[in-house]
C-alpha positions as CSV (number, residue, x, y, z in Angstrom):
1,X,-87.8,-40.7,63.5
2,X,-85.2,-40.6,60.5
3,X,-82.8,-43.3,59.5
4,X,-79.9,-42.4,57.5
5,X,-78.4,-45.5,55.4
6,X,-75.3,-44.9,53.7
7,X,-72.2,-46.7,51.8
8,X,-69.7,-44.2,53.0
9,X,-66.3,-46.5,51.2
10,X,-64.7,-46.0,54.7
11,X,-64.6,-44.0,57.9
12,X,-60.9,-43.3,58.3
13,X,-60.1,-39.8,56.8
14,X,-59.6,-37.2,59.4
15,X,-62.8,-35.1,57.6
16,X,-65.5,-38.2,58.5
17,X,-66.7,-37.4,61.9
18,X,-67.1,-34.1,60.8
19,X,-68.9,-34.9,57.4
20,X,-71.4,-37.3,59.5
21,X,-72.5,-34.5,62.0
22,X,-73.5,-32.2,59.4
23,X,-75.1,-34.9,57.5
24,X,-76.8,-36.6,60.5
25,X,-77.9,-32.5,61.7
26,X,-79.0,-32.0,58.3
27,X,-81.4,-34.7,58.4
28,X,-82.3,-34.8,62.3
29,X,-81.2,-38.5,62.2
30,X,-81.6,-40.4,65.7
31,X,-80.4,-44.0,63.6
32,X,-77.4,-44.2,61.6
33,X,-76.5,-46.8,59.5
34,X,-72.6,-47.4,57.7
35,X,-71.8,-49.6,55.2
36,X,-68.1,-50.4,54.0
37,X,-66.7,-48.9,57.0
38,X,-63.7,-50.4,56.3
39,X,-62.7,-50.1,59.8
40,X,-62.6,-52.6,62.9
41,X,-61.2,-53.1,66.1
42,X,-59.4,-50.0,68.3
43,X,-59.3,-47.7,65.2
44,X,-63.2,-48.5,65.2
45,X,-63.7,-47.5,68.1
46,X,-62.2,-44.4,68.4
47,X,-63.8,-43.3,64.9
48,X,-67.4,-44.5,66.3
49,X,-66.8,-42.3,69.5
50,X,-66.0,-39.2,67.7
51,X,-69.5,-39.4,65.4
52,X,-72.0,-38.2,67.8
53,X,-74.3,-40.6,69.1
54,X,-74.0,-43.0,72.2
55,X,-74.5,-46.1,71.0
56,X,-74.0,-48.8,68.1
57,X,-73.3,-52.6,67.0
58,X,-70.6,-53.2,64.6
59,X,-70.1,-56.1,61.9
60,X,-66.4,-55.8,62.0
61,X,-64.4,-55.0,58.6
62,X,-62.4,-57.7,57.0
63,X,-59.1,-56.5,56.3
64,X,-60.0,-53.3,53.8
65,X,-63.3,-54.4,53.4
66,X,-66.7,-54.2,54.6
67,X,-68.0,-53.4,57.7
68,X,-71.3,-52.3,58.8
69,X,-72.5,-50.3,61.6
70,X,-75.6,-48.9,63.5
71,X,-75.1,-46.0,65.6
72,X,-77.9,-44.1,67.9
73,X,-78.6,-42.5,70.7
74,X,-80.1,-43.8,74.1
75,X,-82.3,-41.4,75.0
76,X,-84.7,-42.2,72.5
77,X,-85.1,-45.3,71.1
78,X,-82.9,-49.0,72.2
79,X,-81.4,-51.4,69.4
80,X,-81.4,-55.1,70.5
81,X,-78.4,-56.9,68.5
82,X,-80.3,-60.5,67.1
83,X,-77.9,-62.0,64.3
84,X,-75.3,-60.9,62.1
85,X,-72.6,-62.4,59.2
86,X,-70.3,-60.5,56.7
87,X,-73.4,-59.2,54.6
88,X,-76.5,-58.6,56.8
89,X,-76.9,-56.9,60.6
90,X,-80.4,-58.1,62.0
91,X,-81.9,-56.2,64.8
92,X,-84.6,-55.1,67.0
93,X,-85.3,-51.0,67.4
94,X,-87.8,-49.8,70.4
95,X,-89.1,-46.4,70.4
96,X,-88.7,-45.3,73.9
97,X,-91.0,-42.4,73.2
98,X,-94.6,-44.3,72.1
99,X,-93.4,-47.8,73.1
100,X,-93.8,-48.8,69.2
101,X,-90.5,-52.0,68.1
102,X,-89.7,-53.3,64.9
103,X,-87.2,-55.2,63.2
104,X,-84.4,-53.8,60.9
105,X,-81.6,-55.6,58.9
106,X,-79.1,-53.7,57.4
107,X,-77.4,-54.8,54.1
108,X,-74.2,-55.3,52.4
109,X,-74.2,-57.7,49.4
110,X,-71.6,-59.2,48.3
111,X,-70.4,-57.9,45.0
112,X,-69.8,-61.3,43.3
113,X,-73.4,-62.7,42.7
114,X,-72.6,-66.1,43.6
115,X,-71.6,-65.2,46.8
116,X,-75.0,-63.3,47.7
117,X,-76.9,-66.0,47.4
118,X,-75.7,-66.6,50.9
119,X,-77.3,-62.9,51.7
120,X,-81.1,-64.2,49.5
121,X,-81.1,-67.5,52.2
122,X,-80.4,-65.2,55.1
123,X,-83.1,-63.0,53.9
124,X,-85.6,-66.0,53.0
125,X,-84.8,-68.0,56.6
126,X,-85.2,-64.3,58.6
127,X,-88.6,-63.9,56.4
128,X,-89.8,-67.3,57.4
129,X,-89.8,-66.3,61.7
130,X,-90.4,-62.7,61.0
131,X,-94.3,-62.0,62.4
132,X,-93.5,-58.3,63.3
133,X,-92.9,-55.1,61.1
134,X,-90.0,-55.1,59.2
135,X,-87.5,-53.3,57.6
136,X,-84.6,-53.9,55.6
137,X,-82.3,-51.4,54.1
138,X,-79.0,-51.0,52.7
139,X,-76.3,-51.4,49.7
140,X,-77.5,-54.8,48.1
141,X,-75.0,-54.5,45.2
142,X,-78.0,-55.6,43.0
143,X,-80.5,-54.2,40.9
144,X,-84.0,-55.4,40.0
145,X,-84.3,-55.2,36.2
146,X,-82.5,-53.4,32.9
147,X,-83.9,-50.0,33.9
148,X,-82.1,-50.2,37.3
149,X,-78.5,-49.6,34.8
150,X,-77.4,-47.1,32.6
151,X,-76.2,-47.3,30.4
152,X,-78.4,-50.4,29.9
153,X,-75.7,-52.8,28.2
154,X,-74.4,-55.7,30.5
155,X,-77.2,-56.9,32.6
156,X,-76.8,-60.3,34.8
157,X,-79.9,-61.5,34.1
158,X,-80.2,-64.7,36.5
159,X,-79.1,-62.7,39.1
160,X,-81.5,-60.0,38.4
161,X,-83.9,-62.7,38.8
162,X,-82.5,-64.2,41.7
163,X,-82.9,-60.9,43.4
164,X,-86.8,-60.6,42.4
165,X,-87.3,-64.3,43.4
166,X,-86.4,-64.0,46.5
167,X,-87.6,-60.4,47.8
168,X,-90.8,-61.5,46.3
169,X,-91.0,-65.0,47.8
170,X,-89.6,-63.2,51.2
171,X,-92.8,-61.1,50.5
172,X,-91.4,-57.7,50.8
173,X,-92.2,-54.4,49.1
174,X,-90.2,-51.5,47.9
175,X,-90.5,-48.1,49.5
176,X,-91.5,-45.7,47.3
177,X,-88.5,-42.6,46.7
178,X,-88.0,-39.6,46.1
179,X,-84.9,-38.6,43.9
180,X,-82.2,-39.6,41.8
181,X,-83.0,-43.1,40.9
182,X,-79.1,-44.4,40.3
183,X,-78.0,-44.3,44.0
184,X,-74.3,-45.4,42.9
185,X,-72.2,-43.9,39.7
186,X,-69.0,-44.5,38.0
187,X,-67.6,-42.5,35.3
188,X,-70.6,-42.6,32.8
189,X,-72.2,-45.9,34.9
190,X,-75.1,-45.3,36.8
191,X,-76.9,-48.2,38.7
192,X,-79.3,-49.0,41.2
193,X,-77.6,-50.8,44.2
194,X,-79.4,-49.5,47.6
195,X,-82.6,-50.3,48.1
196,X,-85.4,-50.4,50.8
197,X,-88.1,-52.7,51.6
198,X,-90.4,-53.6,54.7
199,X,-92.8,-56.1,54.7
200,X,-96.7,-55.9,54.8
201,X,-96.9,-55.4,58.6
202,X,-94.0,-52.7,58.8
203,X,-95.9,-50.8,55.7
204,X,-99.1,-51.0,57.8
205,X,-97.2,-49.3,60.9
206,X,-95.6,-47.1,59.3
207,X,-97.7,-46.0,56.7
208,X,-96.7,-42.2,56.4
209,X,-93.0,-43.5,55.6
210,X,-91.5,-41.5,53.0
211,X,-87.8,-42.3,51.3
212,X,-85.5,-40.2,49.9
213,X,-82.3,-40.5,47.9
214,X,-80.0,-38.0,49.1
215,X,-77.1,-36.4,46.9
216,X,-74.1,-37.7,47.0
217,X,-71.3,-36.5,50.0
218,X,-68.0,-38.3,49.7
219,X,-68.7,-41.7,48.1
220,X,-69.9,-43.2,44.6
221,X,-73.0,-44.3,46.7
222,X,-76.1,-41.8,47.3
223,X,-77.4,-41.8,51.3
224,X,-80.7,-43.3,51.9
225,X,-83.1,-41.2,53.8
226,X,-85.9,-43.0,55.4
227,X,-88.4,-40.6,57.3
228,X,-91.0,-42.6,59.1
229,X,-93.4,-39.6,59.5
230,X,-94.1,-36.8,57.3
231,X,-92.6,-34.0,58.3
232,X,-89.5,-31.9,57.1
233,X,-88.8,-32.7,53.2
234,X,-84.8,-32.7,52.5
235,X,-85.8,-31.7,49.0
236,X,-88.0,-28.3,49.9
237,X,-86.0,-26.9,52.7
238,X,-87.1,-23.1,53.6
239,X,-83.9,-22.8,55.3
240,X,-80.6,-21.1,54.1
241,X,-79.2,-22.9,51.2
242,X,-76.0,-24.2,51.4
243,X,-74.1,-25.6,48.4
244,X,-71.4,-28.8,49.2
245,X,-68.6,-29.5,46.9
246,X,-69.4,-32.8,45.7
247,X,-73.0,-31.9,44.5
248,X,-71.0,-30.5,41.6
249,X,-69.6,-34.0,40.9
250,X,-73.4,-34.9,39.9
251,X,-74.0,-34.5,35.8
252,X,-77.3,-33.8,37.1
253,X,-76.1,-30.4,38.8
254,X,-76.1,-27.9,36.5
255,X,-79.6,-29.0,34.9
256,X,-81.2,-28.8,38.0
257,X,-79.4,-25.4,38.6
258,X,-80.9,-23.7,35.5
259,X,-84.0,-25.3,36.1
260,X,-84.4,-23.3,39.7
């Protein structure tokens, strides 16, 4: 099983649905998670019909802002919706095929610090009832310490530690990744914003769980890949190579390029 998580910076240009198929294809994604939809009510849902799977939850946008789906298909695994607000989607997947559940909460922090603190208590009072595996994934519009910036000038340092304090007192742990470290960039700004953790129980589970930062499609923000078993790796397919646009955005193209 392969979840996608992605801050897409909206769904509403007539090239989305198509852009999600061949990324969700790509990756042989059966749960896909948006972030910054930007979208909500009857424009919602005909955007979420016309993206391929049968199912999802939505945390509806504000205005032009926000917004966070799940999307997946019902002949293989069930999401139960459990609790929601404006920056966190809390819910229960089952795995039709082996019987096997666990919890996943989907992310979007606010971008003023003050106001995610309201997203650390959410994740400290989930932490404090969660018993069974765990995962939590998404754009948490934080970064863990100086080397999660470049260039490294204008850190935040209390809420740098906020963020440690509480993943650590929440005791979660960081899935390990493969790629590009920066998952967001800006002009000559590169930072660390989407993340992945689980808790002890989820690591034990699923302990063949790989992650994978994906290049970038049509937003500052890299996709998260997060494969639960080893299997296909996005970064040695023997396939035909194909070569999208916006890879050529990266500053990181043309070195890797030569290096090939």
């Amino acid at each position: 099983m392969d979840i996608i998580c992605w801050n897409c910076r909206g769904t509403c240009s007539k090239s989305f649905p198509g852009r999600i198929k061949e990324i969700t294809y790509a990756h042989n994604t059966q749960i896909l998670i948006l972030i910054e939809t930007r979208a909500s009510g009857s424009r919602a849902d005909m955007i979420v019909k016309k993206l391929g799977f049968s199912d999802w939850i939505r945390v509806e946008a504000t205005g032009y802002a926000r917004g966070t789906w799940i999307l997946w298909n019902n002949n293989t695994i069930e999401i139960d919706y459990i609790y929601s607000n404006v920056q966190i989607l809390h819910c229960k997947v089952n795995v039709l095929s082996n019987n096997t559940s666990y919890l996943l909460s989907c992310v979007y922090g606010d971008p003023n610090p003050y106001e995610r603190v309201a997203l650390w208590d959410s994740i400290t009072l989930l932490a404090q009832d969660i018993s069974d595996s765990w995962l939590i994934v998404g754009d948490f519009n934080a970064y863990l310490s100086y080397k999660d910036k470049c260039p490294g000038s204008g850190h935040n340092q209390r809420a740098m530690k906020q963020f440690r304090d509480y993943i650590n007192s929440s005791n979660l742990l960081e899935l390990n990744f493969t790629g590009d470290k920066f998952t967001w960039g800006k002009g000559n700004v590169k930072e660390r914003l989407d993340w992945a953790f689980c808790n002890i129980e989820w690591h034990i589970k699923f302990n063949q769980a790989n992650s994978y930062h994906l290049l970038k499609y049509d937003s500052d923000h890299q996709p998260i890949r997060i494969q639960l078993q080893k299997g296909f790796n996005p970064y040695h397919h023997k396939g035909p190579f194909q070569c999208h646009a916006a890879w050529m955005l990266e500053e990181s193209f043309h070195s890797i390029i030569k290096k090939s």
